[in-house]
C-alpha positions in Angstrom: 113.7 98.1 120.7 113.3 99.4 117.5 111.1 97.1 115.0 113.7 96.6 112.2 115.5 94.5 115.1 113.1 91.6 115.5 114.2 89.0 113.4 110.5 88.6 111.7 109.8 92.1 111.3 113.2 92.5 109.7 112.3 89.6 107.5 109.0 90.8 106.5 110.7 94.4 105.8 113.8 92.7 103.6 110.7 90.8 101.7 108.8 93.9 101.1 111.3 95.8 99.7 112.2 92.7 97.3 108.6 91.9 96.2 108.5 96.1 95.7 111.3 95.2 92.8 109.3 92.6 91.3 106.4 95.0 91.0 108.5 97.4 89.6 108.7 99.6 92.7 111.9 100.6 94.1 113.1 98.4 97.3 114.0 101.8 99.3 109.8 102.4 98.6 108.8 98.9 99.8 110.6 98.7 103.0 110.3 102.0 103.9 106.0 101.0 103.2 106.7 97.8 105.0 108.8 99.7 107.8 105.7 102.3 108.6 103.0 99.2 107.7 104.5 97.3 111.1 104.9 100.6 113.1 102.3 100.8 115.7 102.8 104.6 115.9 103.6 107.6 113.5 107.5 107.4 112.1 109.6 110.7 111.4 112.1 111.0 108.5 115.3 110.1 111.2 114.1 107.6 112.4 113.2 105.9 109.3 116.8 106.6 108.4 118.0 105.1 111.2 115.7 102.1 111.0 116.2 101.1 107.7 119.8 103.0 106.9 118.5 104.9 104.1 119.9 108.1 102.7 117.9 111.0 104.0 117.4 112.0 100.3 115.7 108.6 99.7 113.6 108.8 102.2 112.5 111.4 101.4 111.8 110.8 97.9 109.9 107.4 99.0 107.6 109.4 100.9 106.7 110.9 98.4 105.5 108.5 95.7 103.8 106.3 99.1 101.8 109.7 99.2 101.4 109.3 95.7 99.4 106.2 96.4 97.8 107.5 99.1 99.0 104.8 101.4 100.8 106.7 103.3 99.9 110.5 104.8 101.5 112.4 106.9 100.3 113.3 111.0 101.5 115.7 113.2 102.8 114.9 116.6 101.6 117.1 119.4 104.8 118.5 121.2 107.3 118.0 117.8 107.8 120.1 114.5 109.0 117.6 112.6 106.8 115.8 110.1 105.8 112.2 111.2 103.9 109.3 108.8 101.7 106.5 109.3 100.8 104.2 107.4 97.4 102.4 105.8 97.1 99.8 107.7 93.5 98.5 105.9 94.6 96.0 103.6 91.6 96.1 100.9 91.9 99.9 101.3 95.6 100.0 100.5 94.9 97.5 97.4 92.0 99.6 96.0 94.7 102.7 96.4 97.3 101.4 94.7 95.5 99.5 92.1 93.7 103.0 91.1 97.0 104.6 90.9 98.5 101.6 88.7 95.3 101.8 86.8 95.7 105.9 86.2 99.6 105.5 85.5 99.9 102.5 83.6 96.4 101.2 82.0 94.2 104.5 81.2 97.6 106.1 78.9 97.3 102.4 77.1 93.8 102.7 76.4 94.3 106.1 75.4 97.3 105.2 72.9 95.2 101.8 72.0 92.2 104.3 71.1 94.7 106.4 69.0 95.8 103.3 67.4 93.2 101.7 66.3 91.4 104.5 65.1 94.5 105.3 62.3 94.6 101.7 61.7 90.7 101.1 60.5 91.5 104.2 57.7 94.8 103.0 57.0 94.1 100.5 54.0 98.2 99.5 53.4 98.2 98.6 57.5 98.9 94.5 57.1 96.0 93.1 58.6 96.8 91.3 61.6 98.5 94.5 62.9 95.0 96.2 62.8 93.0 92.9 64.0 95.5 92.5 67.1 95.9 96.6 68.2 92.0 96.7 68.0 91.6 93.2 69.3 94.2 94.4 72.6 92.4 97.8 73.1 89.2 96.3 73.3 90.5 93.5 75.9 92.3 96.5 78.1 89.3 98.8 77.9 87.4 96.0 78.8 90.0 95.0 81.6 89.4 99.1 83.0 85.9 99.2 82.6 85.1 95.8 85.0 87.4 97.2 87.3 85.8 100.8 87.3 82.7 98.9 88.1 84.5 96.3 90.8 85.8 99.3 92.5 83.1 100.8 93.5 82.0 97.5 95.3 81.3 97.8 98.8 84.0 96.2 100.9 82.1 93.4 102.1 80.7 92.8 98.5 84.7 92.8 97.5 85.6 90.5 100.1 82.6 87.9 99.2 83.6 87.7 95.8 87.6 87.2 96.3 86.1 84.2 98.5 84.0 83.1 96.0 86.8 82.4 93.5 85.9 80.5 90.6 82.7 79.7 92.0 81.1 82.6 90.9 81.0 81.0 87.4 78.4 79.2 88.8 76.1 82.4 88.9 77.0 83.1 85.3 73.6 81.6 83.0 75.3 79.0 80.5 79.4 78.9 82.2 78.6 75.0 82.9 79.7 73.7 86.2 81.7 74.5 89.1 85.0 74.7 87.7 86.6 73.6 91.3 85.1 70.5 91.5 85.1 68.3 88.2 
């Protein structure tokens, strides 16, 4: 039986690849992720085109950018020539991936064109002002957003894990943040 034919797996698969939209990755990506993510061995390129009734093209192409995240590599499989891939199957290992490569594609160019911003704007004496206040005012709130999770990243996993747990309690560890904010 192959997985794409058990009715929750299939579910889980169709989900994937809709969520993958919403996150601005193509569906093809998301269930092909979603497809290897539920495989409990390594996948070749057929038989992900067979699962999932992809173009051979787009799979390969979605291979590609999953490698880009490091979330999915490539194994070979004694006995066979063909190439075979696995997924990450370590969920805070697969979030740390992909948020460092949405971090390095989409935040660090915005804190570089912030930087470049801001900088013309503070010599720029016919800029209206809330134009300067608000660029300089956003590039400090992103580089601030990078730098905390530069420092969150390299957490150790248990530390990581602790503090999602934590939630808003860890306000309470914070000198002057006032009380518990989850319970009034």
């Amino acid at each position: 039986m192959q997985i794409i034919d058990h009715p929750d797996a299939k579910a889980f698969i169709l989900h994937w690849g809709e969520m993958g939209t919403q996150w601005g990755v193509n569906r093809s990506v998301a269930q092909l992720h979603a497809l290897l993510y539920l495989s409990d061995r390594p996948m070749h390129a057929e038989e992900i085109v067979d699962q999932l009734g992809l173009a051979r093209s787009n799979v390969s192409t979605a291979v590609r950018e999953l490698q880009g995240y490091g979330i999915v590599r490539r194994v070979h499989v004694e006995g066979d020539r063909r190439d075979h891939f696995v997924a990450d199957t370590d969920l805070w290992d697969m979030l740390l991936k992909i948020a460092a490569e949405r971090k390095r594609r989409e935040i660090d160019p915005t804190v570089a064109l912030l930087a470049e911003l801001a900088e013309k704007l503070r010599n720029d004496p016919a800029a209206p002002p809330q134009v300067r206040e608000r660029i300089v005012r956003m590039h400090e709130f992103i580089g601030t957003l990078g730098n905390w999770y530069d420092q969150v990243r390299k957490l150790p996993k248990p530390t990581l894990v602790t503090l999602m747990k934590l939630g808003a309690k860890v306000a309470r560890l914070i000198p002057g943040s006032g009380k518990d904010p989850t319970h009034p």
